[in-house]
Each structure stands twice: as C-alpha cells, then as structure tokens.
BASEMI-761451 format. One record per residue (C-alpha): residue in one letter; x, y, z negated. Coordinates in pm, whole numbers, plus 50000, padded with zeros to 5 digits. Example, Ala and Ser with C-alpha at 12.3 -4.5 7.8 and 13.67 -1.06 7.14 Angstrom:
A512304955049220/S513674989449286/
This chain:
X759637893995075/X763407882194976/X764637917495023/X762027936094839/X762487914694509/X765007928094238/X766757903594044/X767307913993669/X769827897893501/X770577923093226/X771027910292837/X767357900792749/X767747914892424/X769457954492471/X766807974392597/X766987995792914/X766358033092944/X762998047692866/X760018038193098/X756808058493112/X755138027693224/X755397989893253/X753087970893461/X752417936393362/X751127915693672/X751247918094053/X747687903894118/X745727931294281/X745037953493970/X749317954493899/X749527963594257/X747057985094310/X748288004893978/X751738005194089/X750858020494442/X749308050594228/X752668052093971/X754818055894302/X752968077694421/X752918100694116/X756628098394097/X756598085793750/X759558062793594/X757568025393578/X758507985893626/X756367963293776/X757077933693603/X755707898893730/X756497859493725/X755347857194085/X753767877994330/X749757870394449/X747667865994133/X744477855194320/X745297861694647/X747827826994679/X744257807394625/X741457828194770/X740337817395080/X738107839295304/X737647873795173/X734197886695342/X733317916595084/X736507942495073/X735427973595155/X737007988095526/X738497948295561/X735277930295778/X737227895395730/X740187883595595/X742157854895359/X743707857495034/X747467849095248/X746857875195519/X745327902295203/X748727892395055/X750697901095317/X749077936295318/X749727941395007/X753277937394993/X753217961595304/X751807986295112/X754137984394824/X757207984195040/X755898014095202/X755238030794858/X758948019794779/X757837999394492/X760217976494365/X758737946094253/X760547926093975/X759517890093987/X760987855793801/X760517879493459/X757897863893208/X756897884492926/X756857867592568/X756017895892359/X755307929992342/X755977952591983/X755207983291867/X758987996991849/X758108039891670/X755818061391921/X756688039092240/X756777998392308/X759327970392364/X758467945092660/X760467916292599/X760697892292848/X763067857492918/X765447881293073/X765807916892937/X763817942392703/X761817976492895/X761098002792606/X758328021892774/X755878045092656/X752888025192801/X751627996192895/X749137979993171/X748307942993140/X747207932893467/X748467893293422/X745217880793551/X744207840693460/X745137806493515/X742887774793611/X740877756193349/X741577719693256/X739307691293226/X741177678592909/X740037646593029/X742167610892991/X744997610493261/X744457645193363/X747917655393268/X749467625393422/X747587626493767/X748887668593857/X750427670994190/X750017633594220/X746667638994370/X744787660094110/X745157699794191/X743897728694076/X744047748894426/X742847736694745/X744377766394933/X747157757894838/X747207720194815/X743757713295035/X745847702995383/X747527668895181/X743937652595167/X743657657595526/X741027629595659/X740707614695254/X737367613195060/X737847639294765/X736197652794492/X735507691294392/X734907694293988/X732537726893955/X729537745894072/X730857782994103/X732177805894335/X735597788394294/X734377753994352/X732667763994656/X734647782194788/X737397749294775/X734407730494950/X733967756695204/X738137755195282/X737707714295269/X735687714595513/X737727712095851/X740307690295631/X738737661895442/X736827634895533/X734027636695261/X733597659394985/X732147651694626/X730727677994433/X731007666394068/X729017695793927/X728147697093530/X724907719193518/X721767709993722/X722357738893981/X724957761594152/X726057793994033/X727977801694361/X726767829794581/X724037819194855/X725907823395127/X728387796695013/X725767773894843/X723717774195204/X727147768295397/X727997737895171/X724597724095149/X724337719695512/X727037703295594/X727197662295600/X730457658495515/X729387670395120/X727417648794858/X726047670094571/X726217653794212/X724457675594004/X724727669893578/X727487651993597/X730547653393349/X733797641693422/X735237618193210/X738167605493296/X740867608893597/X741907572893760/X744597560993939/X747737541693947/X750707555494136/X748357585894263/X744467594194214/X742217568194299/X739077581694180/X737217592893834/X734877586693629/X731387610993515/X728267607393301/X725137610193450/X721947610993211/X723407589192963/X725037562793229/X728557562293293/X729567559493661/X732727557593911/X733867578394218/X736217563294451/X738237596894562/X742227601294682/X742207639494586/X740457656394330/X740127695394318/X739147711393938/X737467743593983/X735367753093665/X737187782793601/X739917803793465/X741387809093112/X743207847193078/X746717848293042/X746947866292732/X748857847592448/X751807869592447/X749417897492332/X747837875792064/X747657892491702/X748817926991916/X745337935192114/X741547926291990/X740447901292247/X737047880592290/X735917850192236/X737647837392560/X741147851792491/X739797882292731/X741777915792622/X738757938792544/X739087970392700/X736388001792726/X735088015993025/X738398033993040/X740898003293057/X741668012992636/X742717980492462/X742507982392074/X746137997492098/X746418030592218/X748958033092518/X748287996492635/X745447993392888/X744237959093037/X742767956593400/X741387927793641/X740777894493511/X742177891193190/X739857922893076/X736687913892920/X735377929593261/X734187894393358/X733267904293684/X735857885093852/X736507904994252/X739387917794401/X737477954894481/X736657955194064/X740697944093987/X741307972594234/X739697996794096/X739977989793729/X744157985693823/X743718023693960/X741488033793657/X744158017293403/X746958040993575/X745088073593594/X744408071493218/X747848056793114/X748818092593269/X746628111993073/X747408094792799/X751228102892847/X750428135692925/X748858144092622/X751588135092416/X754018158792550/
C-alpha cells in the first residue's frame, strides 16, 4: 500500500490548482466514489487520514452482493486493488479542519495544504462511542478498546467483557469467540437489537453470559483493567474482567462541517435522497449521512450516487 500513497507536503495555506472534486474519506462510500471519478476522467483528490473506514474493524462480511463470504481485512485488500487498478491516487495522513465557501467553488483546508475545488463529497464515515464513564479515559489501550478486530487477539484465554447489544457488539462476541476465555455481555436495554443470525450464534455458545439492563458505571483497574462496575435494577454490582470491548455505537465525524452543513440531532450531515447537503455542491454519503442504515452495500451505493450527481451538478454550471 506504501507505493500507492502520495505524500503532500505542500504549504497548507496556498491553495493548489482547481479541482472538480474532493473526496473526503476512503471508507467504502470515498472509494467507491473515487472508482467512478477515475473512471470519468475528471480532475478530483481523494483526501483521507487513513485508509479502511469500517473495513479495519468489520469482521465477517456475509451480505455483499457477488462476495458469498469475506472479512473487513480481506474486503480491504480488494479495495485498494481496485483503486490501484483505476489509478487512483489515494492521499492519506491529510485531516481536514475546515471547509469555506471561497466565490462559486470551495477551499478544503487541511493540516497540510488547501484543494480549491468546485465540489465536495463527505464520505468521513464515524468513530466509536464512549462510555464517559470514571476511568474510561485512563484505562484505553491499557485493556479497554473500542475494536476487537483489531485489538481482540491480546485477551487471548482472559475473561472479558463486551459493552452493547447491537450488531457491533455482537459481532465483537462472535470474533471473541475462538480467542477469549469467557465473554460478558454488559447490555443496557432488556433485549438485543443485533440481527438473528448473530443473536442465535452468541446465545448458544457457553463461553458467553448475557447481562441484560445493565449500565456501566465505572471502568476498574490499577496498572491495566481489572474489571467494572454496572447497575442492575437499582443495585450496583462488580465484574471481574482483564479486557473490556465498548460497542454501543458510533458518533459521525462531522465537526469540521459544523455551522457549514444542516446536520441532525446526532451530528449526522442531512442529505436528500440525492446525497444534497444543505449546501449546494457538497454531498454527504455512508455513515456520517443521516442515512442511518449503517452497511457497506448502502455506503457503496450512496458513495456512487454522491459522484453521479456531483457531475451533474458540475455540469450544469458550465
């Protein structure tokens, strides 16, 4: 992947030539819009902190259409095939602090140069939700993580706990399963909201203990997690644990667009059925769209939508 990254080390703050696109994102939506921009010749950036999005902590991937079975790594790897092949040039390490209305076009300024561009697609996905619970900050990477993909294989043969009751959670329970010891489902409402495949997969299994209406409370430990606390109809109780997964969900990564773009109550960029944000020439696909409808074939196809109408759009204006 080395050779296909571009490193930009340009002044942050003089501008570069005139873009008809920048692409904000390479989750699956960034990607999948950049294949299309390639592929209509048109002059665009694909701008991005790191490459994956979702993929880095999915773990099986069952419903893709034409894929029968595959994992968020392998789904990765495929799609940075497919941009190499479509010549795409992928410009990670860039985060993007603002973006301003600069005449008839847009500046995207980022920690290491401006793009002026005459459209925008925000395809920068979300980030995992905190607890905000005592310790919680002092207890990350030190036994508390927020992605057992990526982190599951250090609690290998260790009682730990999963904090959730959605896909997300489940799906960490699922990936646990060949790697811990015992699993602790800490989960706040008084049933799943996981699909049934994965809440008759975890259920099963004796390695898991379900503990359902439970809040967490507070994160212990000394050096490392040592287990947490949770409230259980009005009675406060402790969980010996050495790893403890929190999976109740994502927050959008949309502050740099705050006061620019109209978003909901959950910092979501609204968009139309058309990938329109309340800016005309920005459009907003896969998870930080108010699409909430959170799978890589919607992302896909909302990243393709996003594309097809940022070149009307630019096409109408000539």
């Amino acid at each position: 992947m080395a050779k296909k990254k571009i490193a930009e080390k340009s002044s942050k703050k003089k501008p570069s030539s005139l873009y008809e696109v920048i692409i904000i994102g390479a989750g699956i939506s960034g990607c999948t819009a950049a294949i299309y921009a390639a592929r209509k010749e048109m002059k665009f950036a694909l701008l991005t902190d790191k490459f994956g999005g979702q993929f880095i902590e999915s773990g099986e991937v069952l419903n893709y259409p034409g894929i029968k079975q595959t994992t968020g790594a392998d789904f990765s790897k495929l799609m940075e095939d497919q941009l190499a092949f479509n010549k795409v040039k992928l410009l990670t390490g860039i985060k993007v602090e603002k973006i301003v209305k600069k005449g008839k076009h847009f500046l995207v300024k980022t920690d290491k140069k401006n793009y002026l561009t005459r459209s925008v697609i925000i395809t920068t996905g979300a980030r995992p939700r905190e607890l905000k619970v005592p310790e919680e900050e002092e207890f990350k990477q030190r036994g508390l993580t927020y992605c057992a993909i990526c982190d599951g294989p250090l609690f290998k043969g260790k009682d730990v706990a999963v904090i959730g009751g959605g896909d997300s959670a489940l799906e960490a329970v699922d990936f646990l399963l060949k790697i811990a010891k015992k699993i602790y489902i800490i989960n706040i409402t008084s049933e799943f909201k996981a699909h049934e495949y994965l809440q008759e997969r975890v259920k099963k299994n004796k390695k898991v203990k379900i503990i359902n209406n439970a809040k967490t409370t507070e994160i212990l430990g000394d050096k490392f997690v040592t287990g947490l606390k949770y409230e259980q109809k009005g009675k406060l109780k402790e969980l010996k644990v050495e790893g403890i997964f929190v999976e109740i969900g994502r927050v959008p990564n949309t502050d740099f667009v705050s006061g620019l773009l109209k978003l909901d109550e959950h910092k979501h960029i609204i968009i139309d059925s058309n990938t329109n944000t309340s800016v005309p020439g920005i459009f907003a696909a896969g998870d930080c769209s108010s699409v909430h409808e959170y799978q890589y074939v919607i992302a896909a196809g909302q990243g393709c939508t996003a594309l097809l109408k940022a070149a009307r759009y630019l096409a109408a204006k000539k």
